[in-house]
C-alpha positions as a Markdown table, in Angstrom:
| # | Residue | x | y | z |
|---|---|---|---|---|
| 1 | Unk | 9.7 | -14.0 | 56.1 |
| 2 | Unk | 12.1 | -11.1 | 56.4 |
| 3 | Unk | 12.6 | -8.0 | 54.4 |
| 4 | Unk | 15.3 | -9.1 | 52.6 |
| 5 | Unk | 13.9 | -12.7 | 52.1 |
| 6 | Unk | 10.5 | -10.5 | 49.9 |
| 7 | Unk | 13.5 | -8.6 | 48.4 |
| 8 | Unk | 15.3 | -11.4 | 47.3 |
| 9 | Unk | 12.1 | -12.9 | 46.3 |
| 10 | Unk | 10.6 | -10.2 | 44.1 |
| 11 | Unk | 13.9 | -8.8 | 42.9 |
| 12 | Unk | 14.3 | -10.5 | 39.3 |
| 13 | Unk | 10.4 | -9.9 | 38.3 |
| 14 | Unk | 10.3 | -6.5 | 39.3 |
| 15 | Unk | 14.0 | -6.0 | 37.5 |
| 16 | Unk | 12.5 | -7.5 | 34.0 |
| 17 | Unk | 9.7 | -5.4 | 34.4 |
| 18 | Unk | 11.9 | -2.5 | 34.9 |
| 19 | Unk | 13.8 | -3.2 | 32.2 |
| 20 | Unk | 10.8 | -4.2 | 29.6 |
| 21 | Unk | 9.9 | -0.8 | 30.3 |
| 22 | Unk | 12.9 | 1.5 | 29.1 |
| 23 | Unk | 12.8 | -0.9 | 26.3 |
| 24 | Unk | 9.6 | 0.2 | 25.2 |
| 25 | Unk | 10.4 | 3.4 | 26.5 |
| 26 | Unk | 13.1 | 3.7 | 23.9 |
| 27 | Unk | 11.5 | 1.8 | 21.0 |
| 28 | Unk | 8.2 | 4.1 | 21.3 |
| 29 | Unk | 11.0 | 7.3 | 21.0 |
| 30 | Unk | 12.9 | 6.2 | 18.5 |
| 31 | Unk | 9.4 | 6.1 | 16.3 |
| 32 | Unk | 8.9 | 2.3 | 16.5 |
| 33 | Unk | 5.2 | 2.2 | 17.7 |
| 34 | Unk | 2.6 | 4.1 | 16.9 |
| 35 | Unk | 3.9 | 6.3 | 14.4 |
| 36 | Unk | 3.5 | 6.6 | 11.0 |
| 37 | Unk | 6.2 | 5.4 | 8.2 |
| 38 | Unk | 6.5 | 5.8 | 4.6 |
| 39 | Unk | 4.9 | 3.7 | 2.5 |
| 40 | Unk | 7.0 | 1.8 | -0.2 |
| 41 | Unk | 6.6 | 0.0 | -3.7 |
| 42 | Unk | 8.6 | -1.0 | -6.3 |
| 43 | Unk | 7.7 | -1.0 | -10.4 |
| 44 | Unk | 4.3 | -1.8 | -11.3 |
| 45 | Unk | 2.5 | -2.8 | -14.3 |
| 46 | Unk | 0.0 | -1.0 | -17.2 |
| 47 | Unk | -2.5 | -3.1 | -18.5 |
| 48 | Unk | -2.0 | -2.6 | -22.6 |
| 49 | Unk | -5.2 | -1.9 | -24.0 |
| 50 | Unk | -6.6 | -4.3 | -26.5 |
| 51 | Unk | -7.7 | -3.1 | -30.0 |
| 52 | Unk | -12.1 | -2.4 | -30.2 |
| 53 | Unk | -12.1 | -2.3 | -26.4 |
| 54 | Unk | -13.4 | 0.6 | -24.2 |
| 55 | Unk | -11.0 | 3.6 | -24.1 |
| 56 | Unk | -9.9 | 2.7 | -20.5 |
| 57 | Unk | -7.3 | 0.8 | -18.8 |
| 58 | Unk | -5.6 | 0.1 | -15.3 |
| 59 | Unk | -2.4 | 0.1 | -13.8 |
| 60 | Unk | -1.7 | -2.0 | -10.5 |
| 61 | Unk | 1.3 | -1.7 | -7.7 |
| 62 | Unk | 1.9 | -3.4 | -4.6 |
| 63 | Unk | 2.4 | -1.1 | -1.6 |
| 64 | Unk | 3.5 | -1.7 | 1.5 |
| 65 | Unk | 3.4 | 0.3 | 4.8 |
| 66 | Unk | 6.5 | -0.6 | 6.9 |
| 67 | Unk | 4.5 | 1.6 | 9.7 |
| 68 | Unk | 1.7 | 1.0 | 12.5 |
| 69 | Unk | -0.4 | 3.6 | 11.3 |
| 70 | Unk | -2.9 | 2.4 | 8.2 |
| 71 | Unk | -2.5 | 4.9 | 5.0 |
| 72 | Unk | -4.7 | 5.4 | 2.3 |
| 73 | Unk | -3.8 | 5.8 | -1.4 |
| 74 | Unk | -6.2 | 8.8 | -2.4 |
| 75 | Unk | -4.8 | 9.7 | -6.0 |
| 76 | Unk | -2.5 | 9.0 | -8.8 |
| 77 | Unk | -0.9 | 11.4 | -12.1 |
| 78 | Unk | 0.8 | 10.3 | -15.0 |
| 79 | Unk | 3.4 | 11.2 | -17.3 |
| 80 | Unk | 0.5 | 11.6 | -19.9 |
| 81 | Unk | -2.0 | 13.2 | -17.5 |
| 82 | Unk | -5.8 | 12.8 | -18.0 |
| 83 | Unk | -8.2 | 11.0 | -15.5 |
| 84 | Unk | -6.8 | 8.3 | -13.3 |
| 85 | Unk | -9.4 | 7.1 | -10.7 |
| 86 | Unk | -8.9 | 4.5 | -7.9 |
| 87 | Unk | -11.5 | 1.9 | -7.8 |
| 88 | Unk | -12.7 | -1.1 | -6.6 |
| 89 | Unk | -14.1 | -4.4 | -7.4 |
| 90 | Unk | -17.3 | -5.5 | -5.7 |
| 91 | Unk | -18.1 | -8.7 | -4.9 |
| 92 | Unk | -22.0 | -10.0 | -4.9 |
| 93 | Unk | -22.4 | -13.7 | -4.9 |
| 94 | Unk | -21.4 | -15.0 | -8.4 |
| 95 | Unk | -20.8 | -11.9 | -9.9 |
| 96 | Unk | -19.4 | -8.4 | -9.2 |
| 97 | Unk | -19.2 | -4.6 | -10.0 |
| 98 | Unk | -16.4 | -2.2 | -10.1 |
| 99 | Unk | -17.0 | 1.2 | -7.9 |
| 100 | Unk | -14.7 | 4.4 | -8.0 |
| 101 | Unk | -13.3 | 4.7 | -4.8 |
| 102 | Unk | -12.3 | 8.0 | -2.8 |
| 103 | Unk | -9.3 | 6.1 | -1.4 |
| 104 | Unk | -7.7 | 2.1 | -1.3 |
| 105 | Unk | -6.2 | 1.6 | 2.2 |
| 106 | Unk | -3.2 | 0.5 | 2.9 |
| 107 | Unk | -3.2 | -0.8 | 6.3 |
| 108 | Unk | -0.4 | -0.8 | 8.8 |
| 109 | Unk | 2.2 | -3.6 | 8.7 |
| 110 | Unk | 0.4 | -4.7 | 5.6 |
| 111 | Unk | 0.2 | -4.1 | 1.9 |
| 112 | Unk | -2.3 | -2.7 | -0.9 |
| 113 | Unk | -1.9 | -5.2 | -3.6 |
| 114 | Unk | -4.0 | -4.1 | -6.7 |
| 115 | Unk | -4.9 | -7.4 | -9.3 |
| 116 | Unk | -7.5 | -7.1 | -12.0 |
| 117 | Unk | -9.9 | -8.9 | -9.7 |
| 118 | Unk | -10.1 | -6.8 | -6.7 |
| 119 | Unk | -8.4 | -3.3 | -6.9 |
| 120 | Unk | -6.8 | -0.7 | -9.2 |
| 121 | Unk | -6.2 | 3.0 | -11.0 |
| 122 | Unk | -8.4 | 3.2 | -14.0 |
| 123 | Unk | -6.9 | 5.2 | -16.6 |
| 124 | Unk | -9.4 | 6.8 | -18.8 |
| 125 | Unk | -9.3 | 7.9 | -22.7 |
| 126 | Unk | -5.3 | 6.7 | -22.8 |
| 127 | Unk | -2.6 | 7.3 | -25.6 |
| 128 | Unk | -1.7 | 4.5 | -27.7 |
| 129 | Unk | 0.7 | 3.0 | -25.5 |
| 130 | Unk | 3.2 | -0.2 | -26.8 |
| 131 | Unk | 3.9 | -3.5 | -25.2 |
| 132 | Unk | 7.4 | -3.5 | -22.9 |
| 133 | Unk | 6.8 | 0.5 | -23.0 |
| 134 | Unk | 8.1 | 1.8 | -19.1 |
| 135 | Unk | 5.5 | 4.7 | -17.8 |
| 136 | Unk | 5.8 | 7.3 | -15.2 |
| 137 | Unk | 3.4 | 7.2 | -11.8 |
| 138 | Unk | 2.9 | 9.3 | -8.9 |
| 139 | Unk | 0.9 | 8.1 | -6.3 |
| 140 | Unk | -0.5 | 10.3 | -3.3 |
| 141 | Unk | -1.5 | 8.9 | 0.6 |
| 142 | Unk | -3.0 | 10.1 | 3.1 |
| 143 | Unk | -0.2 | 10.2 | 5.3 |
| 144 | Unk | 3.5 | 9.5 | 3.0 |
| 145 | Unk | 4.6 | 11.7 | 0.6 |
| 146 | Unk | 3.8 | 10.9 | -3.3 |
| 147 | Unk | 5.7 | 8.0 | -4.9 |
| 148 | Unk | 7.2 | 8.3 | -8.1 |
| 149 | Unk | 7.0 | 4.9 | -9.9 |
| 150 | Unk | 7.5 | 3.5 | -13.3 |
| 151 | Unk | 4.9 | 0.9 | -14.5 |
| 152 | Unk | 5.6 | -1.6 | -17.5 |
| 153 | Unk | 3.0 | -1.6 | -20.1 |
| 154 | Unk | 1.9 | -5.2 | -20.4 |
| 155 | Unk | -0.5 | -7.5 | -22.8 |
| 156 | Unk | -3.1 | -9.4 | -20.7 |
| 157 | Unk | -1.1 | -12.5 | -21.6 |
| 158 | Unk | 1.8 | -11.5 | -19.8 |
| 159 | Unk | 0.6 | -9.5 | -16.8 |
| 160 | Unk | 1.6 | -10.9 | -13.0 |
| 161 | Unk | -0.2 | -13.7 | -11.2 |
């Protein structure tokens, strides 16, 4: 075979690879791989405290990292302050226990969604708080900048499935 015959030969696989290559050249500059990217989350929800129970309750948000890179959700404030702790609910078997946790994670092209039977931000010693009542959150990662989210206050009856 001649010289130009291999050329002619080898021409359009080595010109796609070529070209997959600036591709991903450009997408890596431009931030698309690798990098880190805000996490995002709409309104979430306040469990209402019931009447005789312990002087806790929880508030739960979905949150989801557009980004590669997993974050972590490592602390929460209100617009009433006091003690808000991220925790966790442990299975064993049958039954289960809840566990503070230093951080929930929030992994990369994924989402942190917090339900009563797996993950949330225990709110200790609350106010009296009021069915339909709108409450402020800020939520702080590991890597994004704090969110500030509102959070319905909602009877057990009525909370998200």
């Amino acid at each position: 075979m001649r010289v130009s015959e291999r050329f002619k030969v080898a021409g359009p696989p080595v010109g796609a690879a070529a070209l997959a290559l600036v591709l991903l050249t450009g997408w890596t500059a431009v931030g698309g791989a690798g990098r880190a990217r805000q996490v995002e989350a709409g309104p979430g929800w306040v469990l209402l405290p019931t009447a005789g129970a312990a002087p806790a309750t929880a508030a739960f948000f979905t949150i989801r990292n557009p980004g590669d890179v997993p974050d972590e959700l490592n602390g929460a404030t209100w617009e009433f302050g006091g003690r808000i702790t991220p925790k966790r609910h442990l299975h064993q078997g049958a039954a289960g226990r809840w566990e503070p946790a230093a951080a929930l994670p929030v992994p990369g092209r994924g989402e942190l969604r917090m339900t009563p039977e797996d993950a949330d931000l225990m709110i200790a010693d609350p106010p009296p708080l009021r069915a339909g009542q709108w409450v402020e959150f800020t939520l702080t990662f590991r890597h994004s900048p704090p969110l500030r989210l509102g959070a319905r206050v909602l009877p057990a009856a009525e909370r998200p499935r």
